[in-house]
VODODREN-751569 format. One record per residue (C-alpha): residue in one letter; z, y, x; chain; residue number from 1. Coordinates in Angstrom, 3 decimals. Last residue first. Layout:
{node A, {Z, Y, X}, A, NUM},
...
***
This chain:
{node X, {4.134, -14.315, -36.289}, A, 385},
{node X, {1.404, -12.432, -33.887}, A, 384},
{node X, {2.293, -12.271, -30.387}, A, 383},
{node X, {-0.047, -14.756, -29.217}, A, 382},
{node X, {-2.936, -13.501, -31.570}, A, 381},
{node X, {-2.319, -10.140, -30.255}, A, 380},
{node X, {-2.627, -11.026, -26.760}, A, 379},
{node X, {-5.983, -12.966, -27.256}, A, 378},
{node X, {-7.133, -10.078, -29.112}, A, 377},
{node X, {-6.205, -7.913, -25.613}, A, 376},
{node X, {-7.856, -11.097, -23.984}, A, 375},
{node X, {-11.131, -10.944, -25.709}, A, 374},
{node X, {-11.309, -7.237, -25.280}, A, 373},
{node X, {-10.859, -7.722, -21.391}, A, 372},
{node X, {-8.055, -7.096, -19.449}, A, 371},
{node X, {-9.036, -6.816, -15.377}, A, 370},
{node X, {-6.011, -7.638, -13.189}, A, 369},
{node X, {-2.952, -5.354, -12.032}, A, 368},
{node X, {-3.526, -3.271, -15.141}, A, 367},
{node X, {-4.599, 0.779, -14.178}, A, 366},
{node X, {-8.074, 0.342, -16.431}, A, 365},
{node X, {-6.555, 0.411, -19.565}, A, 364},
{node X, {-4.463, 3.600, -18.727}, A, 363},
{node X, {-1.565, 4.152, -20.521}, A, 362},
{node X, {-0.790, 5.119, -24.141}, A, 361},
{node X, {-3.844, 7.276, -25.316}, A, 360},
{node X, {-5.884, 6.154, -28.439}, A, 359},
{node X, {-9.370, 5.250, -29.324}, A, 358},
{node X, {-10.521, 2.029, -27.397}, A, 357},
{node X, {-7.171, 0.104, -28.354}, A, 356},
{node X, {-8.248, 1.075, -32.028}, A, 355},
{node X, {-11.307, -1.655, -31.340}, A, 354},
{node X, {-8.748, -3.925, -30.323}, A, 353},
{node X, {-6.794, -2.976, -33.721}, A, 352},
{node X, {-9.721, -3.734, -35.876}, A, 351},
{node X, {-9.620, -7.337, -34.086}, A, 350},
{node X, {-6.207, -7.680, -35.188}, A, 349},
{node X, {-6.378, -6.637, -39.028}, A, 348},
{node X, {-7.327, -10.398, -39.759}, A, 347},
{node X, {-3.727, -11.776, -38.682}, A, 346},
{node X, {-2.145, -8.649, -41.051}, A, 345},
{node X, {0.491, -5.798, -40.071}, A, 344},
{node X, {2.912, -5.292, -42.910}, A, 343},
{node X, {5.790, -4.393, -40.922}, A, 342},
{node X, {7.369, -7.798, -41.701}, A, 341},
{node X, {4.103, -9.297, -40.240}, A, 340},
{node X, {4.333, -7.867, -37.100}, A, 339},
{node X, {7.471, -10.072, -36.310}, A, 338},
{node X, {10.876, -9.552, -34.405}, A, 337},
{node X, {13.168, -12.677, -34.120}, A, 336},
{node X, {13.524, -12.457, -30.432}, A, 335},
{node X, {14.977, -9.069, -31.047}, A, 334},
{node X, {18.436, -9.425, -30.659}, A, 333},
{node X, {19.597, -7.754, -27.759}, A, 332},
{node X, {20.043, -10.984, -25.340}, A, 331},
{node X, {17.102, -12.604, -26.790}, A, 330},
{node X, {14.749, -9.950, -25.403}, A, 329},
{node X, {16.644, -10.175, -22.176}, A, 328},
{node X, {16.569, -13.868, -22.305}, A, 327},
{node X, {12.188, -13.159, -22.704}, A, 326},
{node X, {12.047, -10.988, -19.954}, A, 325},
{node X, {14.121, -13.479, -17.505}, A, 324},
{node X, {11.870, -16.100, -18.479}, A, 323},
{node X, {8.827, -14.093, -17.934}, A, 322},
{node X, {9.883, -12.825, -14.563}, A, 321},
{node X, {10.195, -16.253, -13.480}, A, 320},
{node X, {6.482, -16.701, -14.726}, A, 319},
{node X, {5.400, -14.400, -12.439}, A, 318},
{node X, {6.866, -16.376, -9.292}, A, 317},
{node X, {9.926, -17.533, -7.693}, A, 316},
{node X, {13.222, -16.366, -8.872}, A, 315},
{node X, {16.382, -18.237, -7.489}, A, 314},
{node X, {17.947, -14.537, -7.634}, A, 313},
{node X, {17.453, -14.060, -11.722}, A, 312},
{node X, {19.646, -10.874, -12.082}, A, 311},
{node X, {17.141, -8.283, -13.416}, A, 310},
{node X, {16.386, -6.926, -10.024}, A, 309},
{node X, {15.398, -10.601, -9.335}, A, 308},
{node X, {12.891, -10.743, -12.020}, A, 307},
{node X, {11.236, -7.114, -11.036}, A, 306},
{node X, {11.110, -8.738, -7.405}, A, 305},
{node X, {9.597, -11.909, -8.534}, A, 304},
{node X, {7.176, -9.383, -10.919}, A, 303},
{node X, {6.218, -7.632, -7.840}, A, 302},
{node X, {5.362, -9.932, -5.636}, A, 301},
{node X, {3.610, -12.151, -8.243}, A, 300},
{node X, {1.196, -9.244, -8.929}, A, 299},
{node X, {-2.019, -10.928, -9.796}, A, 298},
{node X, {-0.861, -14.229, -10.447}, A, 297},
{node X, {-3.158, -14.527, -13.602}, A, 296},
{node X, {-0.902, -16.756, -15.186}, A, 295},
{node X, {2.113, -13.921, -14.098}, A, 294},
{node X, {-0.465, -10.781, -15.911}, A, 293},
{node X, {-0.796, -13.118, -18.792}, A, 292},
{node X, {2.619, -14.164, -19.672}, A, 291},
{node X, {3.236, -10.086, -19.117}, A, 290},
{node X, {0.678, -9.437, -22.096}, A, 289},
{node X, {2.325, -12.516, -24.558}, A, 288},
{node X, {5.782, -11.470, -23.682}, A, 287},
{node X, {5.388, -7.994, -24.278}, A, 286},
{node X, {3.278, -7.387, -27.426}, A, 285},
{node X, {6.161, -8.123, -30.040}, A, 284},
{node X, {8.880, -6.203, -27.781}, A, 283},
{node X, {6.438, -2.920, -27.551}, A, 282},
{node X, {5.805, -2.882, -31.299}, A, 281},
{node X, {9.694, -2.745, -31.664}, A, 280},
{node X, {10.323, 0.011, -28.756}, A, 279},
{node X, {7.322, 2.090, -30.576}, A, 278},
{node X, {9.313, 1.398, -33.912}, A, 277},
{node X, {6.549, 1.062, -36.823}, A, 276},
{node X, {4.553, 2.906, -39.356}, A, 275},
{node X, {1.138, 0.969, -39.315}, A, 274},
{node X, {-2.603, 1.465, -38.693}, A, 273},
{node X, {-1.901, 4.081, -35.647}, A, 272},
{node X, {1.047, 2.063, -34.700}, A, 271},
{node X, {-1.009, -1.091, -33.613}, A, 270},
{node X, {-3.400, 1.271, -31.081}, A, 269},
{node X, {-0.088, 2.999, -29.815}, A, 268},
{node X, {1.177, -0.420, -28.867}, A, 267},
{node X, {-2.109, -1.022, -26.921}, A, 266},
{node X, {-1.847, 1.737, -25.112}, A, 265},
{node X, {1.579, 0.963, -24.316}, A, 264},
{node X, {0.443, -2.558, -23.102}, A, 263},
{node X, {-2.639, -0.695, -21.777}, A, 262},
{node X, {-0.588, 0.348, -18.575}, A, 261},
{node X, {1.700, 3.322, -17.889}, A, 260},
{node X, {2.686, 5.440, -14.736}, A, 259},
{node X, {6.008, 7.002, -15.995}, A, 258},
{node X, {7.439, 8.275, -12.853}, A, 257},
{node X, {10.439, 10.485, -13.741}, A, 256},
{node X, {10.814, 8.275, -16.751}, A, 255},
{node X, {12.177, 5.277, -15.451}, A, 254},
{node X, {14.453, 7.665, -13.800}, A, 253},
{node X, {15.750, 9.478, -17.070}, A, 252},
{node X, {15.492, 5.710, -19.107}, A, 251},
{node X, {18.189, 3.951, -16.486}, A, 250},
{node X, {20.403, 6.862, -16.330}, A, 249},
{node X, {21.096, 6.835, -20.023}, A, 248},
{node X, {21.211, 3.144, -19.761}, A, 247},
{node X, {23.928, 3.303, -17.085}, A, 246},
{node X, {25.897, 6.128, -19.318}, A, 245},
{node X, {25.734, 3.846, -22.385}, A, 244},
{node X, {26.751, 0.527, -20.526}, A, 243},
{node X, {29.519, 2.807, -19.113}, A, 242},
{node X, {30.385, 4.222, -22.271}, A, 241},
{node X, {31.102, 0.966, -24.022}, A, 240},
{node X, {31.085, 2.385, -28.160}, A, 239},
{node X, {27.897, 1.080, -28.876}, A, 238},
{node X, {29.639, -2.620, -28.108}, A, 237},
{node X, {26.854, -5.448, -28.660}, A, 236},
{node X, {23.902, -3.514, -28.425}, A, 235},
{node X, {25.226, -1.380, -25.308}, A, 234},
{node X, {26.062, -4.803, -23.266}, A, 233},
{node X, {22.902, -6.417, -23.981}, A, 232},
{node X, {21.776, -2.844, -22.485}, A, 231},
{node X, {23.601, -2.670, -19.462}, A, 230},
{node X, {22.170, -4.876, -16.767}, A, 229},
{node X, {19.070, -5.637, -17.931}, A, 228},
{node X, {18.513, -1.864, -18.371}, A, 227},
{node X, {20.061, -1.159, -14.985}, A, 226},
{node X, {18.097, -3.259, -13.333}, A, 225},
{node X, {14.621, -2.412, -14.793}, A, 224},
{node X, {15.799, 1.348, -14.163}, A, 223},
{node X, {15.922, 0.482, -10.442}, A, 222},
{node X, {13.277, -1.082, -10.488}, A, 221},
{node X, {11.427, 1.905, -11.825}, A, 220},
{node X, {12.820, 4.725, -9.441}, A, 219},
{node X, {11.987, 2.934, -6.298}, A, 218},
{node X, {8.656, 1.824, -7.683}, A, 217},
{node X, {7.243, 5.623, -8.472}, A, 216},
{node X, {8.325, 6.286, -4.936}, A, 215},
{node X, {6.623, 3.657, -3.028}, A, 214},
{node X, {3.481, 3.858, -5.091}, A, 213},
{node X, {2.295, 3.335, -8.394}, A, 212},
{node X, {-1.567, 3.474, -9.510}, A, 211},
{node X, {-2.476, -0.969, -9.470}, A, 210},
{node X, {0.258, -0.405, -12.636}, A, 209},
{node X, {2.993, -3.869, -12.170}, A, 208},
{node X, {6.002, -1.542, -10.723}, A, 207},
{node X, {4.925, 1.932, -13.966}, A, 206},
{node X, {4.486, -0.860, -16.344}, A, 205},
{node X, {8.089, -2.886, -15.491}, A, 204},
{node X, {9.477, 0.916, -15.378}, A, 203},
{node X, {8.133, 2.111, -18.961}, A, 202},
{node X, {8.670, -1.092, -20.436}, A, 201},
{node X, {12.282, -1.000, -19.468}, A, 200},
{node X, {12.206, 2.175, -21.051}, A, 199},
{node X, {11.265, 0.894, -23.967}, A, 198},
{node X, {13.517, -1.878, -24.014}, A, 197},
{node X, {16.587, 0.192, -24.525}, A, 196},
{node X, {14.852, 2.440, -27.626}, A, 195},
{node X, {14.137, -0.814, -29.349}, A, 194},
{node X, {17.651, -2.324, -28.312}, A, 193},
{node X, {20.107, 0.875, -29.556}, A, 192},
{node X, {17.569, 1.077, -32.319}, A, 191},
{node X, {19.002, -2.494, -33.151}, A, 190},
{node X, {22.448, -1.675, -32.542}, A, 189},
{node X, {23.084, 2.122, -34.195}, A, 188},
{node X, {22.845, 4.791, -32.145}, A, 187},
{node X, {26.179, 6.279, -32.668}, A, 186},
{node X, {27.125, 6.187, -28.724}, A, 185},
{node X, {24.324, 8.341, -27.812}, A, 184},
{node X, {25.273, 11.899, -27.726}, A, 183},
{node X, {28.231, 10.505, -25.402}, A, 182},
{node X, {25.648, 9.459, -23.368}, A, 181},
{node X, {24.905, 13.122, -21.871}, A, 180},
{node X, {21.345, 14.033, -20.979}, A, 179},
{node X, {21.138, 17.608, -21.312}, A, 178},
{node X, {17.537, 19.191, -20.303}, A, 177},
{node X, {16.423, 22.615, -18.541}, A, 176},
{node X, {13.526, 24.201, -18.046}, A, 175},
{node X, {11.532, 20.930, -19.632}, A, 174},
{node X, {7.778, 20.561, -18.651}, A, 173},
{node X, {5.152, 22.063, -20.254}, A, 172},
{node X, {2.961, 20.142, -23.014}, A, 171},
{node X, {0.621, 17.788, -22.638}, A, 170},
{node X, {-1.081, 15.912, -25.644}, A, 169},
{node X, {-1.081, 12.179, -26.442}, A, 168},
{node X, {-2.720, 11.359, -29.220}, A, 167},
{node X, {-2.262, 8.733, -31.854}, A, 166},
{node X, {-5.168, 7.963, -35.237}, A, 165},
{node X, {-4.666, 6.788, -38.685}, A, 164},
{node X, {-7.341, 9.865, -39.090}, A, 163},
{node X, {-5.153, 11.268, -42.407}, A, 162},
{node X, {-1.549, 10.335, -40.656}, A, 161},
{node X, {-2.256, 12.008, -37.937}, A, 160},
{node X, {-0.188, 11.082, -35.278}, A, 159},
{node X, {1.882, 12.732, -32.420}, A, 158},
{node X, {2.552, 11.441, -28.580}, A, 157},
{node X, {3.790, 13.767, -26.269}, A, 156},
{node X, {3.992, 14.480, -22.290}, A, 155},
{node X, {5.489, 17.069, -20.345}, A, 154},
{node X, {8.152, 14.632, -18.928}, A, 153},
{node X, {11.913, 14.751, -18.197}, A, 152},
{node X, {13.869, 15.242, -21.651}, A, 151},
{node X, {11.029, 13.020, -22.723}, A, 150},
{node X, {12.099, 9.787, -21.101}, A, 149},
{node X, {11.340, 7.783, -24.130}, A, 148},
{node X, {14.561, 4.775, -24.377}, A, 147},
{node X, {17.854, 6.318, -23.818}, A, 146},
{node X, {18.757, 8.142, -27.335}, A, 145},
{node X, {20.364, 11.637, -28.093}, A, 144},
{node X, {18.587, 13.490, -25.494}, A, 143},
{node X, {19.194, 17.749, -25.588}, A, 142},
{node X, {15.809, 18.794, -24.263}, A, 141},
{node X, {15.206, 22.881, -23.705}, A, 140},
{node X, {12.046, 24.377, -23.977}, A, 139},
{node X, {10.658, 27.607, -22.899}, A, 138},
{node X, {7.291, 29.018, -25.151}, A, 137},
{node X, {4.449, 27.495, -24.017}, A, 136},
{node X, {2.153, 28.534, -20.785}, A, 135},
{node X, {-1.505, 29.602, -22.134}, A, 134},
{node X, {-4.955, 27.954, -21.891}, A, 133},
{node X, {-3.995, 25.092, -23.985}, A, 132},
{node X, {-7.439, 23.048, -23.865}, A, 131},
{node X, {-9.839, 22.241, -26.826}, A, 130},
{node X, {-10.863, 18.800, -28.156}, A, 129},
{node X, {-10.513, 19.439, -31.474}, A, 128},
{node X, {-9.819, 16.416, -32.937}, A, 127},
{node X, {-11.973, 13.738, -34.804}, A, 126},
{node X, {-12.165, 11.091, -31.885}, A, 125},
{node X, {-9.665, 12.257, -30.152}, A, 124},
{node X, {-9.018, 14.574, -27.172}, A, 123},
{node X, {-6.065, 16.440, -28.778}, A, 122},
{node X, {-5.983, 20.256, -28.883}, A, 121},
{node X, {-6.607, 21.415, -31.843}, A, 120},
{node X, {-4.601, 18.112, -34.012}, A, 119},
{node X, {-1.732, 20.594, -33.245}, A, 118},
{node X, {-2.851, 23.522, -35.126}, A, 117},
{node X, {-3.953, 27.340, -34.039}, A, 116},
{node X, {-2.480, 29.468, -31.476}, A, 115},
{node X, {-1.544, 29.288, -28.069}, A, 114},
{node X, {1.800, 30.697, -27.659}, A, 113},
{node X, {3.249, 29.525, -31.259}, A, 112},
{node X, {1.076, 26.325, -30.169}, A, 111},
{node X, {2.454, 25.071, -26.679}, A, 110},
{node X, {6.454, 25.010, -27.882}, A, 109},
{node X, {5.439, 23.521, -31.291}, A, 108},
{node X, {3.743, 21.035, -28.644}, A, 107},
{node X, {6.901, 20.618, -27.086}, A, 106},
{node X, {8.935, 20.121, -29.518}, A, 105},
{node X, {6.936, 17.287, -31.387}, A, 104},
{node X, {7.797, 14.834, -28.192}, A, 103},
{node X, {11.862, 16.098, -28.067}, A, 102},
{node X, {12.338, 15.106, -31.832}, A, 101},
{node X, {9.867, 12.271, -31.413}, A, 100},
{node X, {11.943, 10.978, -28.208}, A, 99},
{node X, {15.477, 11.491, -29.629}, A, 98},
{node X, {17.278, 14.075, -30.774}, A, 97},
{node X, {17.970, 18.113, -30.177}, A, 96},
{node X, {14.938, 19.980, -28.969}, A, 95},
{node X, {15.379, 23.745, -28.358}, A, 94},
{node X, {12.764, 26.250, -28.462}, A, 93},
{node X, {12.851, 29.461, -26.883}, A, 92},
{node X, {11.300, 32.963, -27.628}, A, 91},
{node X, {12.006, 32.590, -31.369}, A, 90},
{node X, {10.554, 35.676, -33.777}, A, 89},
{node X, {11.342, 33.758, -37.010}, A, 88},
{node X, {7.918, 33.575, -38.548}, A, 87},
{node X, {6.844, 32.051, -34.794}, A, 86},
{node X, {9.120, 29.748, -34.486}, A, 85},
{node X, {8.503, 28.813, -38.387}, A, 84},
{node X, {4.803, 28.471, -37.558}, A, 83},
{node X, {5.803, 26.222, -34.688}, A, 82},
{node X, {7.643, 23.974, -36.696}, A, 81},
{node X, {5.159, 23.484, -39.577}, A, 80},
{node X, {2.432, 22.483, -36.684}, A, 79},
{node X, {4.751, 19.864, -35.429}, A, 78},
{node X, {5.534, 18.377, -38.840}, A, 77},
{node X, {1.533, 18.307, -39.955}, A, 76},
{node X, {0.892, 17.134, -36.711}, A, 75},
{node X, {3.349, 14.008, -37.309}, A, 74},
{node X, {5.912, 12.993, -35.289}, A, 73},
{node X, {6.504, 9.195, -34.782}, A, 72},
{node X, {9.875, 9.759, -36.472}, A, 71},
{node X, {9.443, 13.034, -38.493}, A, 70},
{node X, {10.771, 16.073, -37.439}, A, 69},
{node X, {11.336, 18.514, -40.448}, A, 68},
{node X, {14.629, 20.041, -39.551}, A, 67},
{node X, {13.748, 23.338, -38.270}, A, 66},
{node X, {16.967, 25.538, -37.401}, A, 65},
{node X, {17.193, 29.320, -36.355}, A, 64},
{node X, {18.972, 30.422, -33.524}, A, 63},
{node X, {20.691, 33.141, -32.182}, A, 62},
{node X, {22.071, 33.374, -28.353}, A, 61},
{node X, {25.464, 34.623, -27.610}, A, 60},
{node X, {26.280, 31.834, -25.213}, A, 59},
{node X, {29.538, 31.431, -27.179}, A, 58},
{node X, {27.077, 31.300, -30.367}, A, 57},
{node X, {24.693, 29.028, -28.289}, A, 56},
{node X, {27.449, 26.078, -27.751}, A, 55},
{node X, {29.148, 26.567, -31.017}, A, 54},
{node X, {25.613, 25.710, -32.212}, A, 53},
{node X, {25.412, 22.853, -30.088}, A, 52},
{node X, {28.377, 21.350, -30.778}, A, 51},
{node X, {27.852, 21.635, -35.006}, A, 50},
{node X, {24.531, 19.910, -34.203}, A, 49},
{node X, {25.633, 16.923, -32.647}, A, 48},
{node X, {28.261, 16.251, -34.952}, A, 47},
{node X, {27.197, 12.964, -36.245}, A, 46},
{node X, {26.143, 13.596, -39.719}, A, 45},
{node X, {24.287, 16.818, -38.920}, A, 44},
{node X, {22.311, 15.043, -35.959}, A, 43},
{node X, {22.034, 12.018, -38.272}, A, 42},
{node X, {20.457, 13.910, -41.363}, A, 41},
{node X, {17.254, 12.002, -41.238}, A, 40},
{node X, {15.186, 15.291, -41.368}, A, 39},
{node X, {15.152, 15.432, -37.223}, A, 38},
{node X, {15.757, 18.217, -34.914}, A, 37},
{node X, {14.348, 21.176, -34.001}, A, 36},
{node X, {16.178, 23.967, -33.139}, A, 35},
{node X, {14.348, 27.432, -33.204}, A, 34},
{node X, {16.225, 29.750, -30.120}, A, 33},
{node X, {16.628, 33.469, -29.649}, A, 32},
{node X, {17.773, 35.039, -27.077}, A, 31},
{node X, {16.018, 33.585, -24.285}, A, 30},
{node X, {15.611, 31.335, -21.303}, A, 29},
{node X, {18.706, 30.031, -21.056}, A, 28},
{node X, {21.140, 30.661, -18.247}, A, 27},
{node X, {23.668, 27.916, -18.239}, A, 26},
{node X, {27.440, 28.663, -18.847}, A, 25},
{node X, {26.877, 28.154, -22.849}, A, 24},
{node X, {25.624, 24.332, -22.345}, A, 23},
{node X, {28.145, 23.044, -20.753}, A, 22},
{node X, {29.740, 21.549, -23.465}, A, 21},
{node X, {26.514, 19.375, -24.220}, A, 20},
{node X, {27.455, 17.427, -20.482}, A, 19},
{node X, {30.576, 16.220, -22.228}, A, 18},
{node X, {29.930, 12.770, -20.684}, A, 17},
{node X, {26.944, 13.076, -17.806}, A, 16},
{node X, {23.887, 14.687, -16.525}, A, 15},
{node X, {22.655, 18.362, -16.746}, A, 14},
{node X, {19.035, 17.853, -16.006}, A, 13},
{node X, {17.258, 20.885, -14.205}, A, 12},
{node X, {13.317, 20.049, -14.430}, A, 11},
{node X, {10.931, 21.267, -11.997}, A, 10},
{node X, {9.999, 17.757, -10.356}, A, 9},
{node X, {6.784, 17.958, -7.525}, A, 8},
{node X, {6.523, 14.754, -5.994}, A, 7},
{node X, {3.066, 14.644, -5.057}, A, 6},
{node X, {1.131, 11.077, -4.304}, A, 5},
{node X, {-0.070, 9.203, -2.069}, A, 4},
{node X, {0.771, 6.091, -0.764}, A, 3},
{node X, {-0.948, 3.474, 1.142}, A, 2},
{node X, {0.000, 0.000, 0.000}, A, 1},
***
């Protein structure tokens, strides 16, 4: 391996317990914030939201609250959020939640700068195609989950629900995000798991990807050992705040090289036909495309090493790696996960490899070995129960 690459990472991250009540002695980037969070009423429910307005009234800042972020957020969602930055006068927006809280914020962020709609600027088949020309408005992350990463990334994924389609747009970077577990320890089990193996995906992708590097690898095994490590132990106690704190470390460095492969494209390509968890879609796929990868032995270094990290010392090839994958998937309860209890049909999967064609999720051509059509349906058809 030759490396190259630039290492170039602008984000401050406040890290730890109680890291929220911090907030007012940091300089934000305005005077006025719009808060987006959720509609599911769990931010409310849980406190969150109380802290962090008690946060920005001792910081002296206003703010203004949008509440319309759905999961997998929608462009009608981020598009309504922006206008109401803009109606409102905000010069900062702040992202409280989890990934599609943090994901739709930062295209709000792009657009009351910018102009025009969300759907503007993605590259899809019936989008816009245009280019944000302009720096957004600032953006602070407050995580409440450990699975996307997007407290550390400029990157979103939003859906149109009238094209069926997912696009990932760019954003701007973070100025300043809050990753404190204690936000987290209400997650309930299973999204607790979905959210957990996610970011395992992201770092087993990012070691496996033919584009990573010394760097990106350092960060992603060790997130592949702290996820094994901790997360069977966060699903079965949400209250353990050291599982919780390890996992919350585990998805910020998986995500500060997040060099993806077509499993997540392919996962994208399933959820643009049906309303699913991306950590959920990601579990059904994962066996069947990493079962290919190790009886291809195209990265059997790698995958021994990624097995090893995840406690499995006698490990010996690809198929080791499997194993240990699929006790892990066991482990947090979600060996009993099926796309047909979210509706998804055995005769929709070739539709979906054509879908595989049309969305953004990783790179198709960054896999270890070539993955045809056939084998993507192949994939499918192995994961399908």
């Amino acid at each position: 391996m030759v490396d190259q690459f630039v290492f170039d990472f602008p984000v401050r991250v406040l890290f730890g317990p109680g890291s929220l009540q911090k907030l007012h002695d940091e300089k934000l980037p305005g005077k006025k914030a719009l808060i987006a969070i959720s509609g599911g009423g769990s931010m409310k429910r849980h406190g969150h939201l109380a802290k962090l307005e008690a946060e920005l009234d001792a910081a002296g800042v206003e703010h203004v609250l949008y509440e319309g972020v759905k999961p997998n957020p929608t462009t009608d969602s981020v598009d309504d959020g922006a206008q109401m930055a803009i109606d409102n006068g905000c010069d900062f927006i702040i992202a409280l939640g989890g990934g599609s809280t943090m994901d739709a914020a930062k295209i709000m962020a792009k657009l009351v700068t910018n102009g025009g709609k969300c759907w503007d600027y993605s590259f899809t088949a019936s989008s816009g195609g245009k280019y944000f020309t302009k720096p957004g408005l600032p953006l602070v992350c407050i995580t409440t989950s450990a699975g996307t990463g997007s407290e550390v990334d400029v990157y979103s994924v939003i859906t149109n629900e009238e094209t069926q389609e997912k696009s990932a747009l760019a954003g701007d970077y973070p100025v300043l995000s809050i990753v404190d577990c204690e936000l987290m320890m209400t997650v309930p089990p299973t999204f607790t798991a979905y959210q957990g193996m996610d970011a395992f995906y992201h770092a087993a992708e990012t070691i496996v990807n033919i584009n990573g590097h010394h760097m990106s690898e350092a960060f992603a095994m060790k997130a592949v050992e702290l996820v094994a490590k901790y997360l069977p132990r966060a699903v079965a106690d949400g209250s353990d705040k050291e599982a919780r704190n390890g996992l919350a470390v585990a998805n910020t460095m998986a995500a500060y090289y997040m060099i993806l492969t077509s499993e997540h494209t392919l996962e994208h390509a399933i959820g643009s036909f049906h309303e699913l968890p991306h950590g959920a879609g990601l579990i059904m796929i994962s066996h069947a495309y990493f079962d290919l990868l190790a009886s291809r032995e195209c990265c059997e270094d790698k995958m021994v090493a990624m097995a090893k990290a995840m406690g499995m010392d006698d490990a010996k090839c690809g198929k080791d790696f499997v194993a240990a994958l699929d006790k892990l998937i066991a482990d947090v309860n979600c060996d009993g996960l099926k796309m047909s209890d979210y509706g998804i049909e055995r005769d929709e999967l070739p539709a979906i490899v054509k879908k595989y064609h049309e969305v953004v999720g990783g790179n198709i051509n960054s896999n270890p070995c070539e993955i045809t059509d056939d084998d993507v349906l192949a994939i499918l058809e192995n994961s399908y129960k």
